[in-house]
N, C-alpha and C positions, 0 to 999 in steps of 0.2 A: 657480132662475132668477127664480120671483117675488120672492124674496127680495132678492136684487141690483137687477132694477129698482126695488122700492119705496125702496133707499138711495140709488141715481141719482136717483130723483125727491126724496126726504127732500135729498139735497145743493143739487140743483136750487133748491129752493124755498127752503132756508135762503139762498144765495147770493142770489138773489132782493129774498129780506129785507132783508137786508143791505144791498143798492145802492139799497132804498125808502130804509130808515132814512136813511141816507149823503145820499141825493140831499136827505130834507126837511130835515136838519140845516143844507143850505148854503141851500137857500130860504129857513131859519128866520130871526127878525129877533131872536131871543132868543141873547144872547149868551154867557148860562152854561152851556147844554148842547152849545154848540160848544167852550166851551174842557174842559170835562170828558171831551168825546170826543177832540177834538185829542190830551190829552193821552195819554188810552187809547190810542190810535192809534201815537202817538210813541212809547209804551213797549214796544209789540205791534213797530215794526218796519214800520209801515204808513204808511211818510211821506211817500207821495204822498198820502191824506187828510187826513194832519195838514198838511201843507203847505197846502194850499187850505182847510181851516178857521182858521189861524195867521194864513192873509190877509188873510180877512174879519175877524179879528175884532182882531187889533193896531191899528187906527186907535182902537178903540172902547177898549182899555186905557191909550192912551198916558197918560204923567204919572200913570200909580197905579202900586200897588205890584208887579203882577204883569207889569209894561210889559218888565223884564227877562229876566223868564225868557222868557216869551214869546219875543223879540225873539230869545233865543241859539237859543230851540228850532227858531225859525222861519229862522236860517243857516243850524243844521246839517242841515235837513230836503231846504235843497238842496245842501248836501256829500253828504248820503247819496245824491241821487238823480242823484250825476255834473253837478250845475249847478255849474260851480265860478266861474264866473264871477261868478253870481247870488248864491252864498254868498260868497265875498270881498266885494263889494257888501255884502251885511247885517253881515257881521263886524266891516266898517271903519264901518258907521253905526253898531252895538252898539259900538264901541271909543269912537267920538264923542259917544256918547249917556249913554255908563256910563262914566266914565274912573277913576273910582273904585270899580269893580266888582271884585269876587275871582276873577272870572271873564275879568281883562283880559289877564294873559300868555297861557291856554289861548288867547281870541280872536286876539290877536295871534301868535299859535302857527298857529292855525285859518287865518289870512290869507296866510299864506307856505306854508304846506301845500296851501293851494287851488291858486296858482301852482305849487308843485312836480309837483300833479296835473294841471295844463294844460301841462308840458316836453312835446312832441313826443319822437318818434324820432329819433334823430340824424340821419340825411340830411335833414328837414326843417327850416325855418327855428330860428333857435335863440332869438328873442327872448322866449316867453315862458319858457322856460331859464333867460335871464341876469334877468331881473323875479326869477325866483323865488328863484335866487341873491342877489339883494338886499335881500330881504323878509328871507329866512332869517337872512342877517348882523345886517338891522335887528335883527332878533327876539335874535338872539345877543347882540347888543351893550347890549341893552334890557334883558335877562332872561336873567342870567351865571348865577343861580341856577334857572333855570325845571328841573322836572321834565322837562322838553320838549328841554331845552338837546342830549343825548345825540342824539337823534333830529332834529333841527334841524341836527346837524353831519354826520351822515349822509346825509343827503339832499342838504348840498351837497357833499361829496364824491362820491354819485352821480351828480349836476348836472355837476360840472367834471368826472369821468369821461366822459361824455356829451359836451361840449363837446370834451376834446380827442382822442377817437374822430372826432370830425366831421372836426376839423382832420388828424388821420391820414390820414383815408379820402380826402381833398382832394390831401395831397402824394400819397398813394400812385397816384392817379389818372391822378398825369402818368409815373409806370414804366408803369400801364397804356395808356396811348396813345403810349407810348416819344417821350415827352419828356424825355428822361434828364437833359439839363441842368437842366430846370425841376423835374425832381424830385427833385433831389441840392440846388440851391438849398431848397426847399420843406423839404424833409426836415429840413437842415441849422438852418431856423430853427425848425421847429416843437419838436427835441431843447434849442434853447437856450430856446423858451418855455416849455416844462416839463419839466425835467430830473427831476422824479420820477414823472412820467407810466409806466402801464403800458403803453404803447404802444413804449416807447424801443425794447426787444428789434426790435418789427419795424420800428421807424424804421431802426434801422442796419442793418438786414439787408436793407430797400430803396432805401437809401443804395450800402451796398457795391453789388447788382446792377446798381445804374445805370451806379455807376463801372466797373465790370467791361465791362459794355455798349457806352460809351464809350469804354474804352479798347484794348480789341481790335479795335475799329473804327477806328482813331485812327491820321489821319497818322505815318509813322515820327519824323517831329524832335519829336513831340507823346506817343509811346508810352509812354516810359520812364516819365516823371513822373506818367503816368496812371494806369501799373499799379503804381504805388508807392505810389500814392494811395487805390487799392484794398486796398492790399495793408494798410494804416494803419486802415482802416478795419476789417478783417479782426480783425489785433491788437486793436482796438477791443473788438469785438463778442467776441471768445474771454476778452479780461480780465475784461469785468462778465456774460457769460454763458458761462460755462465749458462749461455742458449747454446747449446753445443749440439749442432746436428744429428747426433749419434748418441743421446741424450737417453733415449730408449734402452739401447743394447750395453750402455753402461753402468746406467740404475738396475738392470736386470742381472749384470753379472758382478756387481759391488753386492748386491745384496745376497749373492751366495758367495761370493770372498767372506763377509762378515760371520755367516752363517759359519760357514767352515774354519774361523779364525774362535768365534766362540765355542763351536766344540772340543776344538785341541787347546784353547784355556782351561775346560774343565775337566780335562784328564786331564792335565799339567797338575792342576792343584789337589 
């Protein structure tokens, strides 16, 4: 037992240490054993100290030779620590500062990556989404060769995933509140703005239900057309998904579309 408190106390005290050392370094006015710690600090993993040592002490490098390193160490120290905002900011002054730097595609790599880190959730606003989408292109467009390039495309592909999820979840909202018109409209544009979209499968599958919705519900001189229209859309959804998840509740309501298209054939005739 004594044994264990003398290592809580020995932990104690080293921690202790520690946040003296720490604390005189930032009161200190001597600037080499902050950047020597900084960078200890920066290699350890410790980047909220090296951050607030990088602070102080960048005004005091500028215009020498180690003004760069510094400067890249002190953006990425707020990417690590979820500042992405703060680190975009430093990235885009390191990109203005260094433009001739070998460290200029990673930066400008680093700056569209920041944005891709501040995309929300999809149900929430999507604007810094689409920034980041246009960083990423920049950065494409800029750096055709970058080692980055791979992963830059990726992320906007996640991005426009993202975006047109939103735009899904919007049309399918109005089958939820059975606004069937508005979501057969909605549906109908959102399948023509992205036709390679992963979402199509359930766009037509909440397409047809609306129409279905619609048209069992539907005036007699208005029926026929409605369930035919359904029925098109059925065809649809069986041609590009054969196994179509929802393969059940479509066989189930094709087969009373048919039903009801055969009986108003034979009163017609």
């Amino acid at each position: 037992m004594h044994f264990f408190n003398r290592i809580i106390f020995f932990l104690i005290g080293l921690l202790l240490f520690s946040c003296n050392s720490y604390q005189k370094l930032l009161n200190s006015k001597e600037n080499t054993p902050k950047l020597k710690a900084a960078q200890k600090y920066y290699d350890n993993g410790e980047y909220r100290r090296a951050n607030r040592l990088y602070e102080q002490i960048i005004p005091a490098y500028r215009g020498k030779p180690q003004a760069q390193r510094l400067i890249y160490f002190f953006a990425n120290t707020h990417y690590q620590l979820g500042n992405y905002y703060l680190a975009a900011y430093q990235f885009e002054s390191f990109v203005k500062s260094f433009p001739k730097s070998e460290k200029l595609d990673e930066a400008n790599f680093m700056i569209a990556k920041c944005y891709y880190m501040l995309s929300p959730i999809y149900s929430l606003d999507q604007e810094n989404t689409n920034q980041a989408i246009e960083k990423l292109q920049i950065f494409i467009d800029n750096y055709p060769k970058s080692i980055y390039l791979s992963e830059a495309n990726n992320f906007i592909r996640e991005l426009q995933v993202k975006l047109e999820k939103k735009d899904f979840e919007i049309s399918k909202q109005y089958y939820t509140i059975r606004d069937y018109k508005a979501a057969i409209s909605s549906l109908d544009n959102f399948i023509s703005n992205f036709p390679g979209t992963p979402f199509r499968e359930n766009a037509l599958y909440y397409k047809f239900i609306s129409q279905y919705e619609i048209a069992i519900n539907s005036v007699p001189n208005k029926k026929l057309v409605r369930l035919k229209g359904a029925k098109e859309t059925y065809i649809a959804i069986l041609r590009y998904y054969p196994e179509t998840l929802f393969m059940e509740d479509i066989i189930e309501k094709i087969e009373d579309i048919n039903k009801q298209i055969e009986v108003i054939n034979k009163t017609n005739t």
